[in-house]
N, CA and C atoms of all chains as a GROMACS GRO file, in nm:
protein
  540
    1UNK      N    1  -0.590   2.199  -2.709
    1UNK     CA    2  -0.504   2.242  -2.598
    1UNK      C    3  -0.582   2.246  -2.466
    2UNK      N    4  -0.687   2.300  -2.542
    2UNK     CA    5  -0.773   2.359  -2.379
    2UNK      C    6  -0.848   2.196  -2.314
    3UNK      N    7  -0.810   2.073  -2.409
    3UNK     CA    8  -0.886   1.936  -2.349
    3UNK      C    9  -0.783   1.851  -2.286
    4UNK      N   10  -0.659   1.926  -2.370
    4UNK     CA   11  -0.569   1.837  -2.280
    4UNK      C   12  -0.529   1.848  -2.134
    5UNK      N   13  -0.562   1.989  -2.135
    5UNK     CA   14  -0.509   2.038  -1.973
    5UNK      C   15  -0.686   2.026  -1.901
    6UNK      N   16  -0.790   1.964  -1.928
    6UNK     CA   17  -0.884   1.938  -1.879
    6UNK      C   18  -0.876   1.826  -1.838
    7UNK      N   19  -0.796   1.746  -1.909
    7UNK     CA   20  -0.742   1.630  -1.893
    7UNK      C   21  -0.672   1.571  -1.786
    8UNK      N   22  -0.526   1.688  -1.799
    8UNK     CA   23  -0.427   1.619  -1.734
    8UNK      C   24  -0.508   1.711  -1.557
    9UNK      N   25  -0.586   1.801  -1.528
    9UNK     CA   26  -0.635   1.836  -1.452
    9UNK      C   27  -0.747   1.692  -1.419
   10UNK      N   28  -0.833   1.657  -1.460
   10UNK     CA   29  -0.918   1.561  -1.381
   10UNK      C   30  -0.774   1.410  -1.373
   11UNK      N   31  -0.688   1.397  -1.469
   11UNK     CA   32  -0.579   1.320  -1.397
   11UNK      C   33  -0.528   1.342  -1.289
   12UNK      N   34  -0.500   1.460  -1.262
   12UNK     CA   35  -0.457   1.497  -1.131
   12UNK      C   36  -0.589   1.473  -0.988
   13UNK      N   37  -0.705   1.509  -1.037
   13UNK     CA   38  -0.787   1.449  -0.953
   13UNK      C   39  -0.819   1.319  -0.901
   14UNK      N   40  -0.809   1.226  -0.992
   14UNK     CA   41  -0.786   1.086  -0.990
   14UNK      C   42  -0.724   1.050  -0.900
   15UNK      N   43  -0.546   1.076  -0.953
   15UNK     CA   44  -0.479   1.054  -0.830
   15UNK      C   45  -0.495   1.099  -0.704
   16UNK      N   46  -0.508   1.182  -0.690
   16UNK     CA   47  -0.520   1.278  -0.573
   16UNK      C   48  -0.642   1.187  -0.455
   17UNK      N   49  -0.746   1.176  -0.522
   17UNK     CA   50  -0.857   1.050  -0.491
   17UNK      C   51  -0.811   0.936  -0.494
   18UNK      N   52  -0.745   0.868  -0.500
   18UNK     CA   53  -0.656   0.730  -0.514
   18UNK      C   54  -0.568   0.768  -0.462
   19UNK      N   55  -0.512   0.865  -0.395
   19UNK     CA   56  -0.423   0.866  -0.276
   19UNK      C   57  -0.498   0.870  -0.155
   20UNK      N   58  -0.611   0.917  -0.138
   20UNK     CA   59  -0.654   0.978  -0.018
   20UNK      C   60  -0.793   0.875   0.012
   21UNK      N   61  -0.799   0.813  -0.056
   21UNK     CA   62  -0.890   0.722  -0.063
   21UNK      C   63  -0.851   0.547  -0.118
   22UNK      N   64  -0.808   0.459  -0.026
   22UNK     CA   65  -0.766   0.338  -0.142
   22UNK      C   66  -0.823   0.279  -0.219
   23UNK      N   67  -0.845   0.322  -0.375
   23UNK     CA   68  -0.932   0.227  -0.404
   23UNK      C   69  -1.020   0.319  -0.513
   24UNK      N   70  -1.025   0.447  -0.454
   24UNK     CA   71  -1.148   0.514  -0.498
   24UNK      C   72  -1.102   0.588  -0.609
   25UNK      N   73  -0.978   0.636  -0.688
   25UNK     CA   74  -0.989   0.654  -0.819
   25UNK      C   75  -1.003   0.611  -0.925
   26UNK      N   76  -0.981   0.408  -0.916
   26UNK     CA   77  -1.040   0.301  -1.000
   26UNK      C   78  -1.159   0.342  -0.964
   27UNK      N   79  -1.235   0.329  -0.855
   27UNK     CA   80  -1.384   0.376  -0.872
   27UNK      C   81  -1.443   0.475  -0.960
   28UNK      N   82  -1.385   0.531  -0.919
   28UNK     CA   83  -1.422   0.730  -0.998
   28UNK      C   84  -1.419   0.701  -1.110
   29UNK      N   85  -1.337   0.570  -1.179
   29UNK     CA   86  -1.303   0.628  -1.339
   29UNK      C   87  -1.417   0.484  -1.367
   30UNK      N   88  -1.521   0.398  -1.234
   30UNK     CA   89  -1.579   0.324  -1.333
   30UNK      C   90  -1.540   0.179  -1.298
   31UNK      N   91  -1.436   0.126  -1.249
   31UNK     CA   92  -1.394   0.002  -1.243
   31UNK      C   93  -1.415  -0.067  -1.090
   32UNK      N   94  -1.551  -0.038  -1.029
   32UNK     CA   95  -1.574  -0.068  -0.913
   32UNK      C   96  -1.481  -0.187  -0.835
   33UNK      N   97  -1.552  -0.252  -0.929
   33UNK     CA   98  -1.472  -0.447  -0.834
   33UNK      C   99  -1.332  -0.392  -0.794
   34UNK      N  100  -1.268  -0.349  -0.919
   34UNK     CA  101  -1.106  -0.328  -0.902
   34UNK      C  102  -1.096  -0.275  -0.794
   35UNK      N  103  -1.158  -0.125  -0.798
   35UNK     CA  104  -1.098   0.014  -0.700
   35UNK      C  105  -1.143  -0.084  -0.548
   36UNK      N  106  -1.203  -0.120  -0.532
   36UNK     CA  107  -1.323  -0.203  -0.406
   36UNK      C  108  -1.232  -0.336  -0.340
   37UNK      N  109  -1.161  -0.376  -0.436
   37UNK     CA  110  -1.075  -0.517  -0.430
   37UNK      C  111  -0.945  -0.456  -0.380
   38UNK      N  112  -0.910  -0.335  -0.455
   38UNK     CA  113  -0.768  -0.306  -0.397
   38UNK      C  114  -0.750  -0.177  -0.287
   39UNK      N  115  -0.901  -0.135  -0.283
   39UNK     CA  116  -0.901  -0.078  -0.157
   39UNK      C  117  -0.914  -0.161  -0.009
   40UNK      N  118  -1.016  -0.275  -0.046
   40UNK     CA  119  -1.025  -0.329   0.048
   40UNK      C  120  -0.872  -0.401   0.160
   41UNK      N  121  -0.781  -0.466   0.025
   41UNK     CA  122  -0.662  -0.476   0.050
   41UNK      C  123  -0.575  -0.414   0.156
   42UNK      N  124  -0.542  -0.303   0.078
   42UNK     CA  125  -0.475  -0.188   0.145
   42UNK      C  126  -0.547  -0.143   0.285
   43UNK      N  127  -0.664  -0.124   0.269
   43UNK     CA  128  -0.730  -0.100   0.435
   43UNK      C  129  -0.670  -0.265   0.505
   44UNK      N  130  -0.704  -0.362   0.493
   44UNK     CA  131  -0.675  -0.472   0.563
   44UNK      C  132  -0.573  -0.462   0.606
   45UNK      N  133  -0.450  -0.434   0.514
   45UNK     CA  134  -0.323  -0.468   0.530
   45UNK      C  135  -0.305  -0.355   0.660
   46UNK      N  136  -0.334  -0.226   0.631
   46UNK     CA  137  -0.333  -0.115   0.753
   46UNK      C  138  -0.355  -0.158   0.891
   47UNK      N  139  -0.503  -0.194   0.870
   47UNK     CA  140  -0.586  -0.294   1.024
   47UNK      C  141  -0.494  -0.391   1.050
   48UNK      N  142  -0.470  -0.472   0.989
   48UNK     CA  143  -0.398  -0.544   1.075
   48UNK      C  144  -0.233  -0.498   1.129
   49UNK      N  145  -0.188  -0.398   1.075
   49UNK     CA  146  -0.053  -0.363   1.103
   49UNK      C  147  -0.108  -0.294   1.191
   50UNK      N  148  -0.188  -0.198   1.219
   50UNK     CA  149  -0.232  -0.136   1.360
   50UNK      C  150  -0.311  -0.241   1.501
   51UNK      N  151  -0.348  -0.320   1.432
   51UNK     CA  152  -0.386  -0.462   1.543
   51UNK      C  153  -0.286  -0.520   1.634
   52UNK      N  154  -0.163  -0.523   1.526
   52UNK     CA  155  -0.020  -0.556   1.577
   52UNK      C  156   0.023  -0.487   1.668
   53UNK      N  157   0.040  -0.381   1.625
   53UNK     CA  158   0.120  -0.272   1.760
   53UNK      C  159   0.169  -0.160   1.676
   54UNK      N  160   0.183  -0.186   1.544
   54UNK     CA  161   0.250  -0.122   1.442
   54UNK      C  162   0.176   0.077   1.429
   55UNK      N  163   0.275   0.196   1.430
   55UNK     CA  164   0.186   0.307   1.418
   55UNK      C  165   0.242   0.349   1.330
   56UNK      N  166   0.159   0.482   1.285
   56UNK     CA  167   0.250   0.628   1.200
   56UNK      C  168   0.312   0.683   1.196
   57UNK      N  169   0.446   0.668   1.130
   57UNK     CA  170   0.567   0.736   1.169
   57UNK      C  171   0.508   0.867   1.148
   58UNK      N  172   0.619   0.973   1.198
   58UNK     CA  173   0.539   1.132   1.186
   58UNK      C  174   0.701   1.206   1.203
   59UNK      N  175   0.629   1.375   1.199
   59UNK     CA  176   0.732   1.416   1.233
   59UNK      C  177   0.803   1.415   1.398
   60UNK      N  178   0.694   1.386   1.481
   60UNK     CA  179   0.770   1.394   1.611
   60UNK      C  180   0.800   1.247   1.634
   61UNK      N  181   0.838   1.176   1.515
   61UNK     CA  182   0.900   1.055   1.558
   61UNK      C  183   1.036   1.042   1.555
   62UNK      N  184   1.141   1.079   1.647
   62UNK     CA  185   1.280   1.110   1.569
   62UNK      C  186   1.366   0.996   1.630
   63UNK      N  187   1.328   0.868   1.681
   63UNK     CA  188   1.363   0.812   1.737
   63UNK      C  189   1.479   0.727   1.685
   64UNK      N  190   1.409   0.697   1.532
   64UNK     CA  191   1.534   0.632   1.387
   64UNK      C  192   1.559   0.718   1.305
   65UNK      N  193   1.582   0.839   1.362
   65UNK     CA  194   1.623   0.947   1.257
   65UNK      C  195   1.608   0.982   1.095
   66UNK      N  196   1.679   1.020   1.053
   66UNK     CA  197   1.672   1.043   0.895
   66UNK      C  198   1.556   0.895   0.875
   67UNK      N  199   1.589   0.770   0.935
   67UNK     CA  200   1.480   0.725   0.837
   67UNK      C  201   1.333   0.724   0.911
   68UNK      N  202   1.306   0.774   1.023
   68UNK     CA  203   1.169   0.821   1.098
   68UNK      C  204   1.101   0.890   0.957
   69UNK      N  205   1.162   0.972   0.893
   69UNK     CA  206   1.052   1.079   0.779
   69UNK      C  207   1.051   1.006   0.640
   70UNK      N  208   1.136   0.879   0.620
   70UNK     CA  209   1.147   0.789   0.502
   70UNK      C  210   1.010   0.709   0.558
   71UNK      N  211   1.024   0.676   0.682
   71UNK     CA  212   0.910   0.575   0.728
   71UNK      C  213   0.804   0.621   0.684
   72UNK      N  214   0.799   0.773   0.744
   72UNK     CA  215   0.651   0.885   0.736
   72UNK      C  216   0.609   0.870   0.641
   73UNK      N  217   0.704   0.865   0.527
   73UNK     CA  218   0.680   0.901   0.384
   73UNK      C  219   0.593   0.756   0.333
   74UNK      N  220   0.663   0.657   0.365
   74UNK     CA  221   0.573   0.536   0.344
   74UNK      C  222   0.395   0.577   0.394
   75UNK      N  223   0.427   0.601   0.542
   75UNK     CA  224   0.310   0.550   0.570
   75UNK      C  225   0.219   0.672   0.550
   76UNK      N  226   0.256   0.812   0.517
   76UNK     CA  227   0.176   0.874   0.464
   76UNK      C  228   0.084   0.855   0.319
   77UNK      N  229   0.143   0.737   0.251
   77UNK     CA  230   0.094   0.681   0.114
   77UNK      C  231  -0.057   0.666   0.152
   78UNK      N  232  -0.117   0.638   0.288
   78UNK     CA  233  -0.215   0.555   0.312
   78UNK      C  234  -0.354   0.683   0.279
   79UNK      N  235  -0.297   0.838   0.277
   79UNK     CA  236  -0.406   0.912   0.279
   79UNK      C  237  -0.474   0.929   0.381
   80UNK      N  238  -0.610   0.913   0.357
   80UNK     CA  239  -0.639   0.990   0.464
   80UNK      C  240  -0.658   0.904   0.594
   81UNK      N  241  -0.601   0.767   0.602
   81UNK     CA  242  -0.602   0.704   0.720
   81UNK      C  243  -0.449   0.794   0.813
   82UNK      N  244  -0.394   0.794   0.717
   82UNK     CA  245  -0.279   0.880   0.789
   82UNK      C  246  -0.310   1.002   0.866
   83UNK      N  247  -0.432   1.103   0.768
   83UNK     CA  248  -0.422   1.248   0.815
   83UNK      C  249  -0.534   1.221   0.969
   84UNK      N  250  -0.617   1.138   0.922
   84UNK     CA  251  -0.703   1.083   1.050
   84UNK      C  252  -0.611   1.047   1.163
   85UNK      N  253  -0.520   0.988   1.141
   85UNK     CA  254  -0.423   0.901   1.239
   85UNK      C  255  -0.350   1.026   1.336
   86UNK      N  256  -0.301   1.135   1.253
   86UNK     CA  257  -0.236   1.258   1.325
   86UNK      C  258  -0.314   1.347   1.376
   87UNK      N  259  -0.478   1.348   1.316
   87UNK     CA  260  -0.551   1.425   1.412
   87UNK      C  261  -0.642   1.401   1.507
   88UNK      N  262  -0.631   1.246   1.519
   88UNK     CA  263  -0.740   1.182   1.601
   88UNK      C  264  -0.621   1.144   1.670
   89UNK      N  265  -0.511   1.122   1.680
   89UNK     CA  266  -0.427   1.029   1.768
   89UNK      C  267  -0.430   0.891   1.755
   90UNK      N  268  -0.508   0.792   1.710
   90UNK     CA  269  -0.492   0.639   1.690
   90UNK      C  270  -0.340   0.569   1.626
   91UNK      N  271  -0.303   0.529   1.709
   91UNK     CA  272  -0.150   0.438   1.636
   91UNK      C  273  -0.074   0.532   1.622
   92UNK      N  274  -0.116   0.656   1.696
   92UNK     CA  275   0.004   0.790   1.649
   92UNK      C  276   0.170   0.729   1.742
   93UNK      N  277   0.121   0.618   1.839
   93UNK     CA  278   0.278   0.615   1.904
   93UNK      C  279   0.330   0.479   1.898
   94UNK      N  280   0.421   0.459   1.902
   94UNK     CA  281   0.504   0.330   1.915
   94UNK      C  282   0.477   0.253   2.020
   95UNK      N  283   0.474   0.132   2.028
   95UNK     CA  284   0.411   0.015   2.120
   95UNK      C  285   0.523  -0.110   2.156
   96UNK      N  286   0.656   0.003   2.227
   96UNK     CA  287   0.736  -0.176   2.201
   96UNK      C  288   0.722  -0.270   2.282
   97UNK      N  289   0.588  -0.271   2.374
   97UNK     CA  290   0.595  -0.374   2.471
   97UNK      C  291   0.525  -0.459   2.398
   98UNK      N  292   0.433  -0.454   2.295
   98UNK     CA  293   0.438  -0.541   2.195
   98UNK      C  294   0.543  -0.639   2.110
   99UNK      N  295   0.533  -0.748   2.123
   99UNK     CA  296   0.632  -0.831   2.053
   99UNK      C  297   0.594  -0.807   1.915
  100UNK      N  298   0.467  -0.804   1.840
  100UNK     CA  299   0.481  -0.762   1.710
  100UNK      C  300   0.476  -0.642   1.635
  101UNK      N  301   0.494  -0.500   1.715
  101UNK     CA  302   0.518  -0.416   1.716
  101UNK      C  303   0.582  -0.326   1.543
  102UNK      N  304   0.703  -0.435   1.542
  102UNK     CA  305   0.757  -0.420   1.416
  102UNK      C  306   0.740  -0.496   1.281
  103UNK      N  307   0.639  -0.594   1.277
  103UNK     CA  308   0.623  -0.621   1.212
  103UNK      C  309   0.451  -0.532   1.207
  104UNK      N  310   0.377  -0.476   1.284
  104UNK     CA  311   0.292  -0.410   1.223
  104UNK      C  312   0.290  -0.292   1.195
  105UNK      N  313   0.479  -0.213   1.220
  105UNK     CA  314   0.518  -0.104   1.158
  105UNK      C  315   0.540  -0.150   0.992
  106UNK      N  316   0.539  -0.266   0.988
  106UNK     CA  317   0.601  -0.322   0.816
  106UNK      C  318   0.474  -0.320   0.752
  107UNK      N  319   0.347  -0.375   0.795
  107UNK     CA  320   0.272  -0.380   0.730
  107UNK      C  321   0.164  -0.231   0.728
  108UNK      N  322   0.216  -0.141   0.797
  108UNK     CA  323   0.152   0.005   0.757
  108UNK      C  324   0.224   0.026   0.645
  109UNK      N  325   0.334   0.032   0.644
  109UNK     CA  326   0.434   0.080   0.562
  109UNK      C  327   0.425   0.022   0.434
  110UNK      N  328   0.395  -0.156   0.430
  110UNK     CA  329   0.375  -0.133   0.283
  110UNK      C  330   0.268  -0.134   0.256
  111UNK      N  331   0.138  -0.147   0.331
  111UNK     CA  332   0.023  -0.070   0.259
  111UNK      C  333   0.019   0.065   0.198
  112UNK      N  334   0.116   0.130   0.260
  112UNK     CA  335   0.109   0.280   0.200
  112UNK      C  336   0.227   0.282   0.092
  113UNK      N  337   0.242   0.239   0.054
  113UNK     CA  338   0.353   0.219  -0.059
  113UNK      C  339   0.252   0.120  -0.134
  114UNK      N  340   0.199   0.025  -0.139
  114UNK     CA  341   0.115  -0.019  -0.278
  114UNK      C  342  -0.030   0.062  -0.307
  115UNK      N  343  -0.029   0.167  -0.200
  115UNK     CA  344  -0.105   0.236  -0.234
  115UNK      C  345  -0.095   0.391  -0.301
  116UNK      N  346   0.072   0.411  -0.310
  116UNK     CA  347   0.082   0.507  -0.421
  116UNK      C  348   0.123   0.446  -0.535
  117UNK      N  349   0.132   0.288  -0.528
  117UNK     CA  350   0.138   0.252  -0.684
  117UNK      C  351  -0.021   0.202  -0.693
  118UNK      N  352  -0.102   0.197  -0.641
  118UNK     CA  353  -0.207   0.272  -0.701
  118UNK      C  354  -0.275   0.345  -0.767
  119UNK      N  355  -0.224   0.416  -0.662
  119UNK     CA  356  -0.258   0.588  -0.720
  119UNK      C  357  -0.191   0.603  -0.854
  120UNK      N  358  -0.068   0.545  -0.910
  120UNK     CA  359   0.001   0.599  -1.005
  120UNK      C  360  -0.101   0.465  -1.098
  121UNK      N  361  -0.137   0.398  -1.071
  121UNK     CA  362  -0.211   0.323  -1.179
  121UNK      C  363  -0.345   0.330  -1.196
  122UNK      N  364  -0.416   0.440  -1.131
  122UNK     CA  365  -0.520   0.518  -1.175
  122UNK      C  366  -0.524   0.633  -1.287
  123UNK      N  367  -0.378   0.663  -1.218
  123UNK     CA  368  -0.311   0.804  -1.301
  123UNK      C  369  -0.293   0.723  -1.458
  124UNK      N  370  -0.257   0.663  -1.491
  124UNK     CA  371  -0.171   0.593  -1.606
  124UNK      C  372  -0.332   0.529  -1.659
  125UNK      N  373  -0.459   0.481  -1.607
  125UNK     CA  374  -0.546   0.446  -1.625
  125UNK      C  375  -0.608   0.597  -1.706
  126UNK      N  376  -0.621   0.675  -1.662
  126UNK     CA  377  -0.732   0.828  -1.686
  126UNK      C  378  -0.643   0.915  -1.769
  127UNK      N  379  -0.528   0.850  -1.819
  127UNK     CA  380  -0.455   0.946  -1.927
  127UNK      C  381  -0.436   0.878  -2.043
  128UNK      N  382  -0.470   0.784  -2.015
  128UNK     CA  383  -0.491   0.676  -2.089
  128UNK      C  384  -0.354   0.578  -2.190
  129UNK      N  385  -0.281   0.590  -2.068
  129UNK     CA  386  -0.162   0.509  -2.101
  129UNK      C  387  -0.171   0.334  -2.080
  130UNK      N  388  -0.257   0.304  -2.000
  130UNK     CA  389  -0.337   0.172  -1.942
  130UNK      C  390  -0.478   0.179  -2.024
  131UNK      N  391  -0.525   0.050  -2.055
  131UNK     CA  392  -0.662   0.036  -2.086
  131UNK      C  393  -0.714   0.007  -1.986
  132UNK      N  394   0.311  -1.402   0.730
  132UNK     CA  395   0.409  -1.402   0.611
  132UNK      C  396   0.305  -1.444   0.470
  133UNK      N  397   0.236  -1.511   0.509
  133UNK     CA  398   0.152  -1.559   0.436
  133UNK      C  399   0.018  -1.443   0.352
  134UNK      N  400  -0.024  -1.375   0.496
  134UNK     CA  401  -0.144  -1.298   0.479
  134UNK      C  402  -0.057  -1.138   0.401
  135UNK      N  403   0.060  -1.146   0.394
  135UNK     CA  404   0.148  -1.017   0.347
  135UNK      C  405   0.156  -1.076   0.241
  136UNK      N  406   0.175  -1.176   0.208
  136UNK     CA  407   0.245  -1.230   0.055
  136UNK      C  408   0.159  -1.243  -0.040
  137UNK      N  409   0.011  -1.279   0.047
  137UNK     CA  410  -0.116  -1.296  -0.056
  137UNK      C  411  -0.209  -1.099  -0.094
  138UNK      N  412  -0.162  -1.044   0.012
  138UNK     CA  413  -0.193  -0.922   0.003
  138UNK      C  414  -0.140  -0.825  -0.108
  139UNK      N  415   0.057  -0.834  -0.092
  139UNK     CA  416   0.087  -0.791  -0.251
  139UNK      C  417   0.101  -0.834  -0.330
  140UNK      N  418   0.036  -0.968  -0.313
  140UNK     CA  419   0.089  -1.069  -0.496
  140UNK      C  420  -0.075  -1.024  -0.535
  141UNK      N  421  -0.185  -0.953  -0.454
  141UNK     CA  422  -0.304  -0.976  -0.530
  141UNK      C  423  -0.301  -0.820  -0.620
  142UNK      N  424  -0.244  -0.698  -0.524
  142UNK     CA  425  -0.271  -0.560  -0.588
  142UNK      C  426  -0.164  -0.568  -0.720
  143UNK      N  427  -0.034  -0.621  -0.688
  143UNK     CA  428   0.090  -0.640  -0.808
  143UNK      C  429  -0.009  -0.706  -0.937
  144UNK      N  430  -0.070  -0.839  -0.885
  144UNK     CA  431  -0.134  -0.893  -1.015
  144UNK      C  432  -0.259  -0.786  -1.072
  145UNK      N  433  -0.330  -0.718  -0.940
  145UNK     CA  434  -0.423  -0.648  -1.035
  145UNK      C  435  -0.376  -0.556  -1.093
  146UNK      N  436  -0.249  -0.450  -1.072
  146UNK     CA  437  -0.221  -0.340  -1.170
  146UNK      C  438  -0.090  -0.413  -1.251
  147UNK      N  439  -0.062  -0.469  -1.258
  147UNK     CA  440   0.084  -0.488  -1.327
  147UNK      C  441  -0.015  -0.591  -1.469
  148UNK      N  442  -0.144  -0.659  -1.478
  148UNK     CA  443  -0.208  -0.708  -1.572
  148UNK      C  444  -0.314  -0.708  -1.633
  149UNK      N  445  -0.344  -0.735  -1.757
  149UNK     CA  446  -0.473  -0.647  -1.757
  149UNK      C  447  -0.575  -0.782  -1.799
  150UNK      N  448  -0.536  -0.930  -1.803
  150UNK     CA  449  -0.647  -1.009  -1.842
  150UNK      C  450  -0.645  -1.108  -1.749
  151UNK      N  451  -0.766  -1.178  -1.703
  151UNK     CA  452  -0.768  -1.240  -1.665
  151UNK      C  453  -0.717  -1.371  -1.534
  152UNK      N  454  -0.657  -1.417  -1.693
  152UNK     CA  455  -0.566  -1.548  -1.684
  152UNK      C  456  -0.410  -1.471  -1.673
  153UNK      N  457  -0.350  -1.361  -1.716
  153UNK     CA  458  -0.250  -1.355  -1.697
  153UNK      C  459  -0.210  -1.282  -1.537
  154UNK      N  460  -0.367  -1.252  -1.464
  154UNK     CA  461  -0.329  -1.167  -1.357
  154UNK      C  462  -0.337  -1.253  -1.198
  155UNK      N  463  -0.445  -1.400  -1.260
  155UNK     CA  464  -0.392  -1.524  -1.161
  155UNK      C  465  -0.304  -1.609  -1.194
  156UNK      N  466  -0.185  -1.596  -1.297
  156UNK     CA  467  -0.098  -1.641  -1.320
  156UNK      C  468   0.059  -1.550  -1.235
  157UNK      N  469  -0.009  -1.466  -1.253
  157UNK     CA  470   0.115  -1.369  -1.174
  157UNK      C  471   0.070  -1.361  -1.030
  158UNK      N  472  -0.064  -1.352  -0.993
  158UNK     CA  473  -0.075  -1.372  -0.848
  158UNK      C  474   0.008  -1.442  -0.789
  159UNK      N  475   0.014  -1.630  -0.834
  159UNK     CA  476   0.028  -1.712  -0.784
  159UNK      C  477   0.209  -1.746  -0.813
  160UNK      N  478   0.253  -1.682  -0.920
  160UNK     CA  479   0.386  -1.639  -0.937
  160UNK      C  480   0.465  -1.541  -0.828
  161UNK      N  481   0.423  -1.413  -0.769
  161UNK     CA  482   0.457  -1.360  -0.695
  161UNK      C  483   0.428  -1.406  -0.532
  162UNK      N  484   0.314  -1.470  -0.558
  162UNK     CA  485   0.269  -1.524  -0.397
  162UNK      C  486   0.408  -1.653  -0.404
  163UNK      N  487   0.414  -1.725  -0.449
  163UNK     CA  488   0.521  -1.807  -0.471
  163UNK      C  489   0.641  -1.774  -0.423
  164UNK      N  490   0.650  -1.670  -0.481
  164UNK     CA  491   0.812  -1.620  -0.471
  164UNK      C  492   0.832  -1.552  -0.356
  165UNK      N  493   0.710  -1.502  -0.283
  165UNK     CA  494   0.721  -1.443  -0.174
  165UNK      C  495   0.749  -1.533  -0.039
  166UNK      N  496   0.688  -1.648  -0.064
  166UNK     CA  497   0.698  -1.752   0.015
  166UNK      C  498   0.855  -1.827   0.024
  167UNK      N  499   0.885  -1.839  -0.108
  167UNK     CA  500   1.002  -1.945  -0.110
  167UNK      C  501   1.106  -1.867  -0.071
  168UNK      N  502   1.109  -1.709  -0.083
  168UNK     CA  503   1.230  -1.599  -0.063
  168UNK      C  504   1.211  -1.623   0.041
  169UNK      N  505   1.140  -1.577   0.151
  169UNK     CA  506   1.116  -1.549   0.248
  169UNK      C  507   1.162  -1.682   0.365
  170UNK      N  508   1.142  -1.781   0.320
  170UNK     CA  509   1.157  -1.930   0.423
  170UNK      C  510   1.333  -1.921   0.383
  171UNK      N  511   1.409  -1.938   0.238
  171UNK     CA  512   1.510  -1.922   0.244
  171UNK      C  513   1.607  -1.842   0.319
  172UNK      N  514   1.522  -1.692   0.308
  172UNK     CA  515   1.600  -1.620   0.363
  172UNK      C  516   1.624  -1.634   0.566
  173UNK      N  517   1.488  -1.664   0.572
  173UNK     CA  518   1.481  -1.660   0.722
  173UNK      C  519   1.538  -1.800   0.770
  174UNK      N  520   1.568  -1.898   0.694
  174UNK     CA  521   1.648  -1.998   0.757
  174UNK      C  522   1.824  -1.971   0.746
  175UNK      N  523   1.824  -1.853   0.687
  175UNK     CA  524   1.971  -1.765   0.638
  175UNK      C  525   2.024  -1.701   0.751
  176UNK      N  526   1.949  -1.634   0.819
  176UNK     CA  527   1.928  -1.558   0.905
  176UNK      C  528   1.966  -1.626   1.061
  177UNK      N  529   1.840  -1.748   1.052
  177UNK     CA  530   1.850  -1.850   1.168
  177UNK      C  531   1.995  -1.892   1.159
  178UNK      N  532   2.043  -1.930   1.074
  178UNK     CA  533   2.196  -2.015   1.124
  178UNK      C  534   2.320  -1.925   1.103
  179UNK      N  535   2.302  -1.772   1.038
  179UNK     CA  536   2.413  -1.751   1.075
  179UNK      C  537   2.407  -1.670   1.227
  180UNK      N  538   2.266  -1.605   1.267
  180UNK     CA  539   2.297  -1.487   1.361
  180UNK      C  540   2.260  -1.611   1.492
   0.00000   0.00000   0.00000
């Protein structure tokens, strides 16, 4: 009893590190290239959606309403580029004099969305539902 | 369109497979499909709007 909840506790760490880090709970558990290959990814995909014009939706973004905090929710997937993003200010605002503006709101957004199926395939990795 | 399509056909192939050959088989399956959806759709787009 007492290994399983030791268990599902360093699972929870995993993820938690594979949210907040892309990449780095395949690391943690050992699978460098992987965690390194699909972190690198996910950072790219970010950089260049912030190169674009593309930022972090947030809460003082209420501009598309109800889906401004669906957006958030995406692009909060990214961890801690996100929590950096709201306390440093970088890409914290919208850029529409940019023509690609919206397409590098798309590509924050789905970096942070293949990066909580990440995270959930670290999770599924360290509980050992994945080999 | 390209640099997006090769970006999630690579993380999809690395967690959705676990060997090899079946995870550049699905790369190049999803990079595919991302491409051919995508030109269809946006020539969909072009002629009706």
């Amino acid at each position: 009893m007492k290994i399983e909840s030791e268990k599902n506790a360093s699972a929870i760490f995993i993820t938690f590190l594979a949210w907040l880090v892309p990449g780095g709970g395949h690391v943690y558990l050992g699978r460098t290239l992987k965690g390194g290959f699909l972190g690198i990814t996910v950072f790219l995909l970010a950089v260049i959606g912030i190169y674009l014009g593309g930022h972090f939706y947030g809460s003082s973004d209420n501009g598309y309403g109800f889906l401004s905090y669906v957006f958030g929710f995406f692009d909060f997937g990214l961890g801690l580029m996100f929590v950096l993003s709201k306390i440093l200010g970088y890409a914290a605002s919208d850029y529409p004099q940019y023509t690609t503006a919206e397409y590098g709101n798309v590509f924050i957004m789905i970096a942070g969305l293949l990066n909580y199926l990440i995270a959930l395939d670290a999770f599924d990795i360290s509980i050992g539902r994945k080999s | 369109m390209i640099v997006f399509s090769i970006s999630v056909a690579a993380v999809f192939s690395l967690i959705n497979r676990e060997t090899k050959d079946g995870k550049s088989k699905y790369f190049f399956k999803v990079f595919g499909e991302f491409l051919i959806i995508g030109f269809i759709v946006a020539w969909i787009i072009y002629i009706l709007f």
